[in-house]
DOSEMAR-25667 format. One line per field, with one value per residue (C-alpha): residue number from 1; x, y, z. Coordinates in nm, 4 decimals, m for minus. Layout:
N
k = NUM / ... .
c1 = X / ... .
c2 = Y / ... .
c3 = Z / ... .
***
This chain:
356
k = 1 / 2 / 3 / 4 / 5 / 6 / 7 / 8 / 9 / 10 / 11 / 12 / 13 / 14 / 15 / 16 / 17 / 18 / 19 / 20 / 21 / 22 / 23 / 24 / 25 / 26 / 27 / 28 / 29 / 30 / 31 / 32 / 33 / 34 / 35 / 36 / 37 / 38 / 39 / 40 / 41 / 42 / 43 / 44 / 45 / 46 / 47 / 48 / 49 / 50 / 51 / 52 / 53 / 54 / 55 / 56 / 57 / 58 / 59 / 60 / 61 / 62 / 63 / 64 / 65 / 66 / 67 / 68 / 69 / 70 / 71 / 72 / 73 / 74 / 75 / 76 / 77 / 78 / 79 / 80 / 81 / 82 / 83 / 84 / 85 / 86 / 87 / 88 / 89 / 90 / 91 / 92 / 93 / 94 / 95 / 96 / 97 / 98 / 99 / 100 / 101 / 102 / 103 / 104 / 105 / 106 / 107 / 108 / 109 / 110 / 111 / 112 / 113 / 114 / 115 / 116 / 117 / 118 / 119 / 120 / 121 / 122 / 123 / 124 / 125 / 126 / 127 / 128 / 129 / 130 / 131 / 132 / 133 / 134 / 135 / 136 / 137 / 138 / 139 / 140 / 141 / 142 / 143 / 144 / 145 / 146 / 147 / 148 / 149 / 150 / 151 / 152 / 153 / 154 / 155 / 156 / 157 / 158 / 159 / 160 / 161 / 162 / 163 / 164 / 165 / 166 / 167 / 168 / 169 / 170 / 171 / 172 / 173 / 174 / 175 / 176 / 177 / 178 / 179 / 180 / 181 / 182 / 183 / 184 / 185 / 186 / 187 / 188 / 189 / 190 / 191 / 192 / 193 / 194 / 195 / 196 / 197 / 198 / 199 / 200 / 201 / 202 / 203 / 204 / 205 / 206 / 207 / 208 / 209 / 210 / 211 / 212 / 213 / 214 / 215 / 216 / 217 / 218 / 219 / 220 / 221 / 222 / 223 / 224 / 225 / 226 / 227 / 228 / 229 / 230 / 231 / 232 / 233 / 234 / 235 / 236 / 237 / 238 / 239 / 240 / 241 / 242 / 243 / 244 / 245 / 246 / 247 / 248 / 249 / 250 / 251 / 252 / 253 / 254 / 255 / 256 / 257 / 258 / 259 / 260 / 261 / 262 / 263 / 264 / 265 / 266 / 267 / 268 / 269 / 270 / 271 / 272 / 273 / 274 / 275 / 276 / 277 / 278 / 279 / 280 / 281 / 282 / 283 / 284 / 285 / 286 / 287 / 288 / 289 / 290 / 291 / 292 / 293 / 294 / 295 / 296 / 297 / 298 / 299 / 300 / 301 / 302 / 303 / 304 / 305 / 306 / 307 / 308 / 309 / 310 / 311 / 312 / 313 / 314 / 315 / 316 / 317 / 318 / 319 / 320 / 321 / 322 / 323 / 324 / 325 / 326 / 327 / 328 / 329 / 330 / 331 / 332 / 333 / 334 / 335 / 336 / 337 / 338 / 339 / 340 / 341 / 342 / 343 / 344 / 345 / 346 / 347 / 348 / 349 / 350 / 351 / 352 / 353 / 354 / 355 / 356 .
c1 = m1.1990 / m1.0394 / m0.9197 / m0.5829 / m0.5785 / m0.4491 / m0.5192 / m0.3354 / m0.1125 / m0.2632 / m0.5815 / m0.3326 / m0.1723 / m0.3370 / m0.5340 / m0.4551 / m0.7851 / m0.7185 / m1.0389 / m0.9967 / m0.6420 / m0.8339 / m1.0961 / m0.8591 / m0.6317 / m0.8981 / m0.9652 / m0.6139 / m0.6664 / m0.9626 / m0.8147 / m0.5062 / m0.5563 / m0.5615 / m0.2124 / m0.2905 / m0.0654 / m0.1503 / m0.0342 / 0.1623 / 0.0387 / 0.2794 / 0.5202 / 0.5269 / 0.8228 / 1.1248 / 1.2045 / 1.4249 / 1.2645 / 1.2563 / 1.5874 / 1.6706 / 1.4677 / 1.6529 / 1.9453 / 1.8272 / 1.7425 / 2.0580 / 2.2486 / 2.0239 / 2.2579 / 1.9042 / 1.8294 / 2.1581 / 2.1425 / 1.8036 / 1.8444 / 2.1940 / 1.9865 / 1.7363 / 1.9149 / 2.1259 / 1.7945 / 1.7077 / 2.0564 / 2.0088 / 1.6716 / 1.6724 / 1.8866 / 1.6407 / 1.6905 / 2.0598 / 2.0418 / 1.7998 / 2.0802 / 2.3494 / 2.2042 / 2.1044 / 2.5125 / 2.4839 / 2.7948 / 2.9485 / 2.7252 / 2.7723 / 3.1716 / 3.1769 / 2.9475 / 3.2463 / 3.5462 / 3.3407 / 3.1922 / 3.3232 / 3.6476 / 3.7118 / 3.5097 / 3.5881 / 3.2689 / 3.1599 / 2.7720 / 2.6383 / 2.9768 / 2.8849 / 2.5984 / 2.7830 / 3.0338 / 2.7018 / 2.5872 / 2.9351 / 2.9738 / 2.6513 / 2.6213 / 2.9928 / 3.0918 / 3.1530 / 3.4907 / 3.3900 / 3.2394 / 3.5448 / 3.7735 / 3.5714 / 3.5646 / 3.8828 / 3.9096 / 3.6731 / 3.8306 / 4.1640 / 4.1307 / 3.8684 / 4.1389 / 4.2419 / 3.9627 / 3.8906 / 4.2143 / 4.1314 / 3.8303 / 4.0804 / 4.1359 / 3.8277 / 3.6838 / 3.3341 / 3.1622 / 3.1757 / 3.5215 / 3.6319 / 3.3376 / 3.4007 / 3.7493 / 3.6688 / 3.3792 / 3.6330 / 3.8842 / 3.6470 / 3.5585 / 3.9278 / 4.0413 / 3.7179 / 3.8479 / 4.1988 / 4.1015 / 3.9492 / 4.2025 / 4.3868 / 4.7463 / 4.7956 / 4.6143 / 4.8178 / 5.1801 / 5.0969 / 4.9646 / 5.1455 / 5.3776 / 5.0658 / 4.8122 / 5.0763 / 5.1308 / 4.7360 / 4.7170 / 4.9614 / 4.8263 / 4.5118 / 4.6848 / 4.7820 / 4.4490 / 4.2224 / 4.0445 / 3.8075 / 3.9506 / 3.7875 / 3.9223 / 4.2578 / 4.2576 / 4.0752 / 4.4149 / 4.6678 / 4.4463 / 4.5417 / 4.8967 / 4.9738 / 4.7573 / 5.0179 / 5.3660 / 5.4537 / 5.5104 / 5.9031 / 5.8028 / 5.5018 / 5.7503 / 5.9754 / 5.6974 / 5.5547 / 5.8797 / 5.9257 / 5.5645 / 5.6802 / 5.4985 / 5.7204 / 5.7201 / 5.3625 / 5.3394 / 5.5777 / 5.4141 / 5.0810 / 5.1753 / 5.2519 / 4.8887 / 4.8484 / 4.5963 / 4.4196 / 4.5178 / 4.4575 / 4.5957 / 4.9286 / 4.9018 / 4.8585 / 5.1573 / 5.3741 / 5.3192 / 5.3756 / 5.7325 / 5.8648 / 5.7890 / 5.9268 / 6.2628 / 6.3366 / 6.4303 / 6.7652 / 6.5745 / 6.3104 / 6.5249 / 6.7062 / 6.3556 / 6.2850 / 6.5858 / 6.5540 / 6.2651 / 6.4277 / 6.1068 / 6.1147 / 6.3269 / 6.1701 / 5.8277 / 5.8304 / 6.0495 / 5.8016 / 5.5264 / 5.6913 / 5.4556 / 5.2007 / 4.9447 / 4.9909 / 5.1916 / 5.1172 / 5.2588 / 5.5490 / 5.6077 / 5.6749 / 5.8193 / 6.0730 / 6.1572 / 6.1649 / 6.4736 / 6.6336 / 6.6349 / 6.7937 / 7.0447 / 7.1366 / 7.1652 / 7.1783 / 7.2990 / 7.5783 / 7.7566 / 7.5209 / 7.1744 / 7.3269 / 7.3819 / 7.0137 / 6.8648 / 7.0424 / 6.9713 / 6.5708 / 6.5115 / 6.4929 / 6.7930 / 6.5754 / 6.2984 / 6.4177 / 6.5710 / 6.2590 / 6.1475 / 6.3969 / 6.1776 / 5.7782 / 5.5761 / 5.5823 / 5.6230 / 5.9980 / 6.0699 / 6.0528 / 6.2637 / 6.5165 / 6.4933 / 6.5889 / 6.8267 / 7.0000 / 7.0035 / 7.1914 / 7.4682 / 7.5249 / 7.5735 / 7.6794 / 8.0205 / 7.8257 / 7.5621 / 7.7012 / 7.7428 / 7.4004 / 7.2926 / 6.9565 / 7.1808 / 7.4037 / 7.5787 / 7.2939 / 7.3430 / 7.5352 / 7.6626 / 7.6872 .
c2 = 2.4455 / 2.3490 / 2.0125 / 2.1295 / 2.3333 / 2.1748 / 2.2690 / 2.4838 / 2.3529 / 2.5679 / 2.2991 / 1.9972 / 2.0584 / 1.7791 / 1.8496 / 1.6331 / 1.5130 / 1.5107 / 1.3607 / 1.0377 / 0.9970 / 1.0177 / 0.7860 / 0.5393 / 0.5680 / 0.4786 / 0.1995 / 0.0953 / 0.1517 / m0.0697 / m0.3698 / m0.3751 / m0.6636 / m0.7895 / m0.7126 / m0.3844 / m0.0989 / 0.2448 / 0.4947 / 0.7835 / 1.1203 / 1.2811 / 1.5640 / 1.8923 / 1.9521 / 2.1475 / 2.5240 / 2.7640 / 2.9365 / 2.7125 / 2.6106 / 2.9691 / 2.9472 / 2.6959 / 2.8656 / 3.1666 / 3.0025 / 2.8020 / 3.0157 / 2.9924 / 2.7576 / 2.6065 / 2.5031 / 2.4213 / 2.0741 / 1.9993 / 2.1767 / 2.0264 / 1.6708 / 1.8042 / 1.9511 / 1.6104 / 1.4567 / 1.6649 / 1.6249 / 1.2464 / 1.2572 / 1.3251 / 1.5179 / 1.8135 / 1.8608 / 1.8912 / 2.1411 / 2.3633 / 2.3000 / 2.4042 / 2.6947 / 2.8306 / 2.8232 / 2.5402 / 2.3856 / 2.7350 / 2.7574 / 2.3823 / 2.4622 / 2.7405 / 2.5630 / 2.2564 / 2.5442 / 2.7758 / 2.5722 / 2.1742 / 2.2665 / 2.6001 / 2.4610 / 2.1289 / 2.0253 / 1.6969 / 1.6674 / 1.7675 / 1.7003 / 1.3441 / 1.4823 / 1.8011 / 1.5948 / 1.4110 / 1.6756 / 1.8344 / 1.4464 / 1.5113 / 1.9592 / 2.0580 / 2.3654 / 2.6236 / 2.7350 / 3.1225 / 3.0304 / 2.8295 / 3.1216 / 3.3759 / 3.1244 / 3.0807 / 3.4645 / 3.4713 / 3.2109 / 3.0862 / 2.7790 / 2.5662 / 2.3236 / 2.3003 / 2.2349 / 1.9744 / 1.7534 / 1.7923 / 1.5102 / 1.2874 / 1.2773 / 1.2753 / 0.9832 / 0.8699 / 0.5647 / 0.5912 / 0.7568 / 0.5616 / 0.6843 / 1.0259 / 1.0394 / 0.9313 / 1.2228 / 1.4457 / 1.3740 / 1.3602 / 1.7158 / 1.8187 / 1.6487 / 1.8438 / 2.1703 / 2.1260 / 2.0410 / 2.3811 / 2.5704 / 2.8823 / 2.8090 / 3.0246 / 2.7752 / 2.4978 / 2.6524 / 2.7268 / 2.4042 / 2.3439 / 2.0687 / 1.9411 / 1.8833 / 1.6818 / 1.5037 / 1.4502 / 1.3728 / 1.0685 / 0.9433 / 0.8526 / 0.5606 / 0.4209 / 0.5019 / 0.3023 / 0.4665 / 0.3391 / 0.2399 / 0.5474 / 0.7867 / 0.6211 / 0.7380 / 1.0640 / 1.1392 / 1.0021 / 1.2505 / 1.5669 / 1.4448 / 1.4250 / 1.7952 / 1.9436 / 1.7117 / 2.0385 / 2.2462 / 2.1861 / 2.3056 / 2.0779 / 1.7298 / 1.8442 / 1.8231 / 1.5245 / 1.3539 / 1.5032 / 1.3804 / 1.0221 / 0.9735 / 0.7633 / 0.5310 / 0.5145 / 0.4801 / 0.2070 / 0.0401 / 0.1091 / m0.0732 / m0.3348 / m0.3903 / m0.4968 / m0.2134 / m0.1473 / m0.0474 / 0.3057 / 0.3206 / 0.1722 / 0.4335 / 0.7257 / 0.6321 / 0.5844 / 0.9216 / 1.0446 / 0.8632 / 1.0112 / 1.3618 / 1.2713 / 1.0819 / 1.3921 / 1.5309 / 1.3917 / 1.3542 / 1.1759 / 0.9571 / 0.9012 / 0.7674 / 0.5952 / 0.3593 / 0.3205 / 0.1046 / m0.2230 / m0.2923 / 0.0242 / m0.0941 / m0.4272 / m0.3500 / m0.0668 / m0.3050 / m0.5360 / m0.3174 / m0.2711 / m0.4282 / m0.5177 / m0.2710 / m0.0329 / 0.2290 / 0.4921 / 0.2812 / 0.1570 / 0.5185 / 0.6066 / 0.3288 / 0.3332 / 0.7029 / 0.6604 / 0.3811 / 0.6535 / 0.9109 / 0.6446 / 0.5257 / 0.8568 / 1.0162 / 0.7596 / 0.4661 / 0.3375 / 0.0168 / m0.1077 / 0.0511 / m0.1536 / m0.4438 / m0.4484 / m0.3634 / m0.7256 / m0.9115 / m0.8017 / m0.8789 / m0.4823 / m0.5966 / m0.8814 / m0.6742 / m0.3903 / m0.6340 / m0.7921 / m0.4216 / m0.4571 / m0.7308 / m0.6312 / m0.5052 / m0.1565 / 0.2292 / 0.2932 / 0.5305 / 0.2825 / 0.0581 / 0.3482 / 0.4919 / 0.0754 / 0.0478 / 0.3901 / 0.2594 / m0.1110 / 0.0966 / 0.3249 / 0.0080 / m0.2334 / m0.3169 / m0.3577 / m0.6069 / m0.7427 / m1.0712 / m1.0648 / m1.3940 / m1.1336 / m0.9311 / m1.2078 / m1.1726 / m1.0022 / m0.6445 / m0.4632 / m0.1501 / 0.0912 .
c3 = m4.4817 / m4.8347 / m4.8485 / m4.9602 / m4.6291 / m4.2922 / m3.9817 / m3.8023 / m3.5351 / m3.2558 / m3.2891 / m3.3552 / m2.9879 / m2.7487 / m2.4335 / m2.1673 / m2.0422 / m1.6478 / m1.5983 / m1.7579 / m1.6401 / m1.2965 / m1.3750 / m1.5062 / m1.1588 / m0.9745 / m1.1686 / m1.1406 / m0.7374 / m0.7291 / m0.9280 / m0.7207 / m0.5989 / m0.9294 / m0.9870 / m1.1586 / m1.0708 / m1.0913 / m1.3586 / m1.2059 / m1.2502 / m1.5036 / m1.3507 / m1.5290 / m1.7151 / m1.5809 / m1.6885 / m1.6395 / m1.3958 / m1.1825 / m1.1930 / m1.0932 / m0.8268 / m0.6913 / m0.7494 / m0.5346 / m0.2666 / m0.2656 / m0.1208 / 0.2139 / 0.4577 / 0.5823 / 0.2276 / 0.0545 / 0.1355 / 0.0261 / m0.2675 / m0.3669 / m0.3716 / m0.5238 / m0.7822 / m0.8134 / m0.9007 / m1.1418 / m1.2777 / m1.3070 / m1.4561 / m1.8368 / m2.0565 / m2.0613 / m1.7092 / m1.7741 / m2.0557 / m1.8224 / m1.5357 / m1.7596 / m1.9019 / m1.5721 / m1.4699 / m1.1901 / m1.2508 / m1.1092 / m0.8073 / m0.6928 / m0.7663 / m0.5161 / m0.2598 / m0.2827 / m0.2699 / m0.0049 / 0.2006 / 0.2192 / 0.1098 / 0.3797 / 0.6301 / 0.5966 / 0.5736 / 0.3632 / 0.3724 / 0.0293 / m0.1232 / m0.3018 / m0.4310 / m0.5803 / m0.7609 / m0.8770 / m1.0245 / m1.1556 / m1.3496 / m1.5357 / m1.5568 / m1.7027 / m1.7067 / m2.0003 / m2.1053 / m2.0576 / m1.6670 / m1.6206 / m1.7056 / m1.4885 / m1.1935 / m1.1640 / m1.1471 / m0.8832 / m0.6492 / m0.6554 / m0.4699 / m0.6749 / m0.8082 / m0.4195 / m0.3141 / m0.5936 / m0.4694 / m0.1410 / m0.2164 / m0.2233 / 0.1304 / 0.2145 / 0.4502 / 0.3074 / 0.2319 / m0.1638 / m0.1392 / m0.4879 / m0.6625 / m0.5616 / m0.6040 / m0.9638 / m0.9867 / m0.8635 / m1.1110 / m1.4321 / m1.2526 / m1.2850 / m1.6284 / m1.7834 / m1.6368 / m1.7212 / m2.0916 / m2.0920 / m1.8590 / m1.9797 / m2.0105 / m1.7294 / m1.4912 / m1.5685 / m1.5826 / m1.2157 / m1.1151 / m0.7613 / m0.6391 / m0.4174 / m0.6855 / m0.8345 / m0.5138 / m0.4279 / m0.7875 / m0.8034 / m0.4428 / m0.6156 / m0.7839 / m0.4127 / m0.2720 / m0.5256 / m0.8023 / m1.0814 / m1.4380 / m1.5704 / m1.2811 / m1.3414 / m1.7059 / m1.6438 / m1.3847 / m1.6403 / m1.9396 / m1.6046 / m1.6357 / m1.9759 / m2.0576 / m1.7962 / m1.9600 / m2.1896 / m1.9419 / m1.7676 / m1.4378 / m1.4148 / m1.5299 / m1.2558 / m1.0194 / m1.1335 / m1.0663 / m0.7200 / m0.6625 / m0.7155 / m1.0347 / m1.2522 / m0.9672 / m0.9560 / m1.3043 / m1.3509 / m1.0764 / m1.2236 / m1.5781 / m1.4110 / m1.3634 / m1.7391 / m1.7799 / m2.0997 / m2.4091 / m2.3473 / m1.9660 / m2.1055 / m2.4457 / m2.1645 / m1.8926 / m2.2115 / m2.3284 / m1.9511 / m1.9344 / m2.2402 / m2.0947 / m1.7669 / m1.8959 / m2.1013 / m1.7617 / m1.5707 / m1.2592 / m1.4407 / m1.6047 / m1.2748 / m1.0921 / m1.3807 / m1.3803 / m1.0024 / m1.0408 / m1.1309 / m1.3616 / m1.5473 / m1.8479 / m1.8853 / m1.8744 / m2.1224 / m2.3740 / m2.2873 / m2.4546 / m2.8139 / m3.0556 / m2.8321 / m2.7716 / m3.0230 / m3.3106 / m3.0366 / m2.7544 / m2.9795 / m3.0618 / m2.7111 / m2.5907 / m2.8210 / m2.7704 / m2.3531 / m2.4346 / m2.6747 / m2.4380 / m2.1829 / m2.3553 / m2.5162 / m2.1764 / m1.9043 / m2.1537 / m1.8596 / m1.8457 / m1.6158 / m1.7279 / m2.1360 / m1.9241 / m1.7808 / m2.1487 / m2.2648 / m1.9530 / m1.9208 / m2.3226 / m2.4240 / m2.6988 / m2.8387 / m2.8867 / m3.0594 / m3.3020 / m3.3179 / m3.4302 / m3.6898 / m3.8433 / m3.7817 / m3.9818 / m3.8457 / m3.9136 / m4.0541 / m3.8691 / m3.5548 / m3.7401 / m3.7656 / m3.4052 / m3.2970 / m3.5256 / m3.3778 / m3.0382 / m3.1436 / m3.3537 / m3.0869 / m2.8342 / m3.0738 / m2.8822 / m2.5463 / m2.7171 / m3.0158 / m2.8634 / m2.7681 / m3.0115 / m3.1461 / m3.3413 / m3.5159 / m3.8286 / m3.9974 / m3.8280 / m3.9202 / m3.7364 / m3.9804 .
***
């Protein structure tokens, strides 16, 4: 062959040579003692067709379980596993065996390895579209983990809703303008029940996707979830946690019933004042617009009073001064001229403000 020539890669491609990777096991066996351990003989690589095998035969009641924990292996293994899985639509199978059978039979062996699986296989937004067309009740059946009894119950619960915030973040508007008042309900009980950092911010993500729509705020707040929230700030979560219930508050305070839980939590007003310019522009941002929309709408003698007396004054003058967007500076400076006769004693503003 010319030198300039290479081979082709048909005779590049390797042989594995089974008989030396036999010889060299039994080698391995015989020096055990030696503290030699012996090499593993290589599995052969998934492939579609198997997968679909499994798939098949899945829907056997005598094999589902084995096969759901097999298939959770598989999920778990390497990334080319998970590509095959995907490809092979078994994020829609394992979905229906959760809604068909643990959810309407009430049935919970498989179901921690199915939300295994459904953390690692996601499901495409054209699957996700036809499922729910197929079967009404696989956001039902995806709260109803939540009240499930098992032994990793928070590491379900937070499989469940990482399950739930991908499928709402690829949800026809349709879906979520019909959300019902229990998902809402199961939703926000997750905070009580104990949840995971991550499945607290994947649930707070569910919320805040479903904010634009007025029906869903309303049912949020009937739910109990500026309570929760409130209470749940109160934590000193992270940055992101306190950027998410921010943006949750403003959507619920721009309701009167919302506004009217929020300001029955003695804490609420102090601990969002207590946020401006320390976490973030996007936490100030939303902080400052939940106090607007309170003392716009709900600014009462005593609600002003409870601004001065839990520092929410001092810090919006403190606004006044930081280095911050503008437009903050203007939205606090709004809210002091609009109260200036119930605060201008407060020693903050001074001689320096001036009301208009």
């Amino acid at each position: 062959m010319p030198r300039h020539q290479t081979a082709s890669p048909k005779r590049l491609r390797l042989t594995p040579n089974h008989t030396l990777r036999r010889l060299i096991q039994a080698w391995c066996t015989d020096n055990a003692s030696h503290g030699i351990h012996r090499i593993p003989t290589p599995k052969p690589p998934l492939d579609k067709a198997q997968v679909l095998k499994l798939l098949k035969d899945f829907w056997n009641p005598k094999l589902q379980l084995n096969i759901i924990r097999k298939i959770e292996f598989l999920a778990t293994e390497s990334e080319g596993n998970r590509k095959y899985l995907v490809d092979a639509g078994v994020a829609k199978a394992v979905l229906l065996f959760i809604a068909n059978r643990c959810y309407k039979e009430g049935l919970v062996d498989g179901l921690e390895e199915a939300l295994s699986i459904l953390h690692f296989v996601r499901i495409s937004s054209e699957e996700l579209s036809l499922l729910f067309m197929e079967n009404d009740q696989i956001i039902d059946s995806l709260t109803w983990v939540f009240g499930c009894k098992l032994q990793n119950q928070i590491t379900v619960s937070t499989h469940a809703v990482l399950v739930l915030k991908s499928m709402i973040q690829k949800a026809h508007s349709s879906v979520l303008e019909t959300l019902n008042p229990d998902f809402f309900k199961k939703l926000v009980g997750v905070f009580r029940n104990g949840i995971t950092q991550q499945g607290t911010n994947a649930a707070l993500h569910i919320m805040l996707d479903a904010c634009p729509w007025g029906r869903n705020r309303v049912k949020m707040v009937d739910a109990g979830a500026v309570y929760e929230l409130i209470e749940l700030e109160f934590e000193a979560p992270e940055k992101k946690t306190t950027e998410l219930i921010l943006g949750i508050l403003f959507h619920l305070c721009s309701c009167a019933d919302g506004r009217a839980q929020f300001l029955s939590h003695k804490g609420g007003i102090f601990v969002v004042s207590k946020k401006l310019l320390r976490v973030s522009p996007s936490a100030d941002d939303r902080a400052i617009l939940i106090l607007s929309l309170i003392c716009k709408y709900s600014g009462t003698n005593m609600v002003l009073q409870e601004m001065l007396e839990v520092g929410a004054v001092s810090r919006l003058c403190t606004l006044l001064q930081a280095d911050c967007a503008p437009y903050l500076k203007d939205k606090a400076r709004q809210i002091l001229r609009s109260h200036f006769e119930e605060w201008k004693n407060c020693p903050c503003l001074g001689n320096s403000f001036h009301p208009r």
